[in-house]
Legacy VTK file of the C-alpha trace (Angstrom):
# vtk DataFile Version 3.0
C-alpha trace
ASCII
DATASET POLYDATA
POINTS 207 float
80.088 283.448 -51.657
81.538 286.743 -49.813
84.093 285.848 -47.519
82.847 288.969 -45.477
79.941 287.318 -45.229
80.983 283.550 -44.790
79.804 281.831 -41.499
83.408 282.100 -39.797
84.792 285.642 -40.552
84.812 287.908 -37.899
82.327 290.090 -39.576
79.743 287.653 -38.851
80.510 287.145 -35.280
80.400 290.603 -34.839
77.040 291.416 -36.310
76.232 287.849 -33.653
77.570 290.161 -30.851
75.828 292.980 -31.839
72.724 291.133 -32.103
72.914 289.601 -28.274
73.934 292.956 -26.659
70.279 294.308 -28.260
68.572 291.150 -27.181
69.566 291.340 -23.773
69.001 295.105 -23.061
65.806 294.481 -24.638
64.950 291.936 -22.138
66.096 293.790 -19.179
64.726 297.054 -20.149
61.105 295.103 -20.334
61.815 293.687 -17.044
62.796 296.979 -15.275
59.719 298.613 -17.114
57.523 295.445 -15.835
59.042 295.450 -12.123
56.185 298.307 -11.144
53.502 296.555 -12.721
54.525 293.177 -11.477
54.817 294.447 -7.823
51.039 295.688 -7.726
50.225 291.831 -8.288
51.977 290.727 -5.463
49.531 290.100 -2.585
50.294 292.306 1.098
52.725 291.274 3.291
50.909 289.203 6.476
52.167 291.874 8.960
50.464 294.640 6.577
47.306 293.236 6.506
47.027 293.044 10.172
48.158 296.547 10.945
45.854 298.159 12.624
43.613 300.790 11.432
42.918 304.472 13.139
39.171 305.510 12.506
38.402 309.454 13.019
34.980 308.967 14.488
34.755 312.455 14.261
31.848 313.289 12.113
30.394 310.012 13.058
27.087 311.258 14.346
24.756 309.329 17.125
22.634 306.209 14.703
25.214 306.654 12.047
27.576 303.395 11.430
31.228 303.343 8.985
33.202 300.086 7.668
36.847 299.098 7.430
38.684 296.509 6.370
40.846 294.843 9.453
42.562 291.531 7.930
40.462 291.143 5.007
37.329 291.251 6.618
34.573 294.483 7.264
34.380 296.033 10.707
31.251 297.870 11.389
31.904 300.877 13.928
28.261 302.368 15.379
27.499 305.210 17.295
24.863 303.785 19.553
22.632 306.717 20.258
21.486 306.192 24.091
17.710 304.778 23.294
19.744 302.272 21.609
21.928 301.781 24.387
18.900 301.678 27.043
17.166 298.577 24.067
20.446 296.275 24.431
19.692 296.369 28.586
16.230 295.104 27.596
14.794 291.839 29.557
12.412 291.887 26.516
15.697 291.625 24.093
17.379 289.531 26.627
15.183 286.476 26.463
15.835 286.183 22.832
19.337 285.858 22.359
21.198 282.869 22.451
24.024 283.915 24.168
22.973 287.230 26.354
26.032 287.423 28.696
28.882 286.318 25.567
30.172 284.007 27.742
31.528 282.216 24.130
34.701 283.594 23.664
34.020 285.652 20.483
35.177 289.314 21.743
38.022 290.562 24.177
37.590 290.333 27.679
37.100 294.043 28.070
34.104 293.749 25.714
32.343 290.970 27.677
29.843 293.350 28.944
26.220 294.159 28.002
27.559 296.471 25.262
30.678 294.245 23.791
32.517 297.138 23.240
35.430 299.309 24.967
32.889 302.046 25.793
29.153 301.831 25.347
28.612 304.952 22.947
31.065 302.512 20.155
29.851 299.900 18.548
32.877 297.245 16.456
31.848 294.206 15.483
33.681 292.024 12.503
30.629 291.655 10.018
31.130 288.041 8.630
28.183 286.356 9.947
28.888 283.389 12.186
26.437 280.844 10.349
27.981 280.746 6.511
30.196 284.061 6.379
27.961 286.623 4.812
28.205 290.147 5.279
24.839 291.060 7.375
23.364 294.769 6.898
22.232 296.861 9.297
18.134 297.135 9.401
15.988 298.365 11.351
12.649 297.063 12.966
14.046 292.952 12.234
13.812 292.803 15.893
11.262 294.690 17.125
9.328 297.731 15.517
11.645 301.051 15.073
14.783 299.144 17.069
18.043 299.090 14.669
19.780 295.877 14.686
21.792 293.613 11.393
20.360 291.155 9.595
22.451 288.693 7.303
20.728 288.807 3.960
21.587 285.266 2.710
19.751 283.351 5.423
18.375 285.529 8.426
20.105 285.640 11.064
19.988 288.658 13.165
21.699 290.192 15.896
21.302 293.365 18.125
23.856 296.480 18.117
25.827 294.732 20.301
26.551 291.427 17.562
24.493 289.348 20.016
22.430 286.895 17.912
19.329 285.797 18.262
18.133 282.353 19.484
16.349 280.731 16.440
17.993 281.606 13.758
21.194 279.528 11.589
23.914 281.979 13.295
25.267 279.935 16.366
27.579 282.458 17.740
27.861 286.128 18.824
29.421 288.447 16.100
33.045 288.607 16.728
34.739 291.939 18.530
38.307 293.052 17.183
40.652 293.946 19.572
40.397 298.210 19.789
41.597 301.031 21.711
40.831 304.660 21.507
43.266 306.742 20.742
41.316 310.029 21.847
37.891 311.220 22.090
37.288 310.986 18.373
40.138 308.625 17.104
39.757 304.581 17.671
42.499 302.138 16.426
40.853 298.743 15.512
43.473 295.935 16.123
45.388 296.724 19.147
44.483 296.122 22.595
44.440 299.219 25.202
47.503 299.424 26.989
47.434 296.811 30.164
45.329 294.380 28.152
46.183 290.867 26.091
44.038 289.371 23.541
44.667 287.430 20.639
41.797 288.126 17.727
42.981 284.144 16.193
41.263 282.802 19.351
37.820 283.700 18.972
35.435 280.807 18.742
34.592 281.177 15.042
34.904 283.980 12.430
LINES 1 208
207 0 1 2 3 4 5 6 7 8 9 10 11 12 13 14 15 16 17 18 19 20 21 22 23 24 25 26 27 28 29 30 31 32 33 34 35 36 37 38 39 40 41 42 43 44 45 46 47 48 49 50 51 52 53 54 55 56 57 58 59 60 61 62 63 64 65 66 67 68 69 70 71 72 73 74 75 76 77 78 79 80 81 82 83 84 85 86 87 88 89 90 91 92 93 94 95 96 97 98 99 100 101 102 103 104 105 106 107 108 109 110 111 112 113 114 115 116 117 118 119 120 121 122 123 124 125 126 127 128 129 130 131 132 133 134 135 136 137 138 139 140 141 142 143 144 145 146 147 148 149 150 151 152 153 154 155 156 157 158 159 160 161 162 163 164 165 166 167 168 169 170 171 172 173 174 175 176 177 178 179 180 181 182 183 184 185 186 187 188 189 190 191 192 193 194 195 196 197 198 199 200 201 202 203 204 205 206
């Protein structure tokens, strides 16, 4: 046998040094190439996903609706034209919804109003159905010929432009309303109160 070679000369535990001094830069320069990679697995922090979110509304025309996602759920945002606005005042609509006057708590208290909204022209209603959590669509003519409304394609519920429901069908509550503000004319921020008003979104009835 060599003695270079033999298991105890220092040739050997050289080439042994040599050998972990690759290994380990291997390994780290894997890790530091992985880090990126690795990071776009981990799920958002809890105070990201429940930033609010600013909305231009500014090419949002009159009958025209647009979806977000606020905490991991849709919002639908509507621009009630004002025939649609004059339907939800309706004693015709009225006597078909379960809960007319929202007096279940499943919006802010500024949106406990005939509209369920900050101001009536806007429309924001979570859209997670309140019987079994699917996403209803908006329609038109569910409720009565030509007037727009959503209906929840997995088992029927419907509800008006303001999220009311309707009596008779598997949905037992209202739509919920996030907490929004407008920012200007044009710009709304879904998930913050307007200044001077307090409400927490976790204590709505049932999302």
């Amino acid at each position: 046998m060599n003695e270079a070679s033999s298991p105890g000369s220092p040739e050997v535990g050289r080439r042994d040094l040599l050998t972990l001094v690759t290994a380990g830069s291997a390994i780290a320069g894997g890790a530091a190439l992985s880090w990126p990679f690795l990071q776009t697995l981990t799920p958002p922090s809890d105070e990201a996903a429940h930033a609010p979110v600013d909305v231009d509304l500014s090419t949002l025309t009159p009958g025209q609706q647009v979806s977000i996602l606020w905490r991991g759920s849709p919002v639908f945002i509507t621009r009630r034209p004002p025939e649609a606005l004059s339907q939800l005042k309706s004693p015709a609509l009225l006597q078909r919804l379960r809960d007319p006057d929202s007096r279940v708590l499943q919006q802010p208290p500024y949106a406990t109003n005939w509209h369920r909204s900050l101001i009536p022209e806007y429309g924001v209603l979570v859209g997670v159905c309140t019987h079994l959590g699917c996403v209803p669509a908006a329609a038109s003519g569910v409720i009565s010929p030509g007037q727009q409304a959503f209906a929840c394609p997995c088992h029927g519920s419907k509800f008006d432009l303001a999220g009311r429901v309707l009596s008779g069908v598997p949905a037992p509550y209202n739509l919920p309303v996030p907490p929004h503000r407008m920012l200007s004319g044009t710009k709304m921020r879904v998930g913050e109160n307007p200044d001077g008003q307090s409400f927490d979104f976790s204590s709505v009835v049932q999302i």
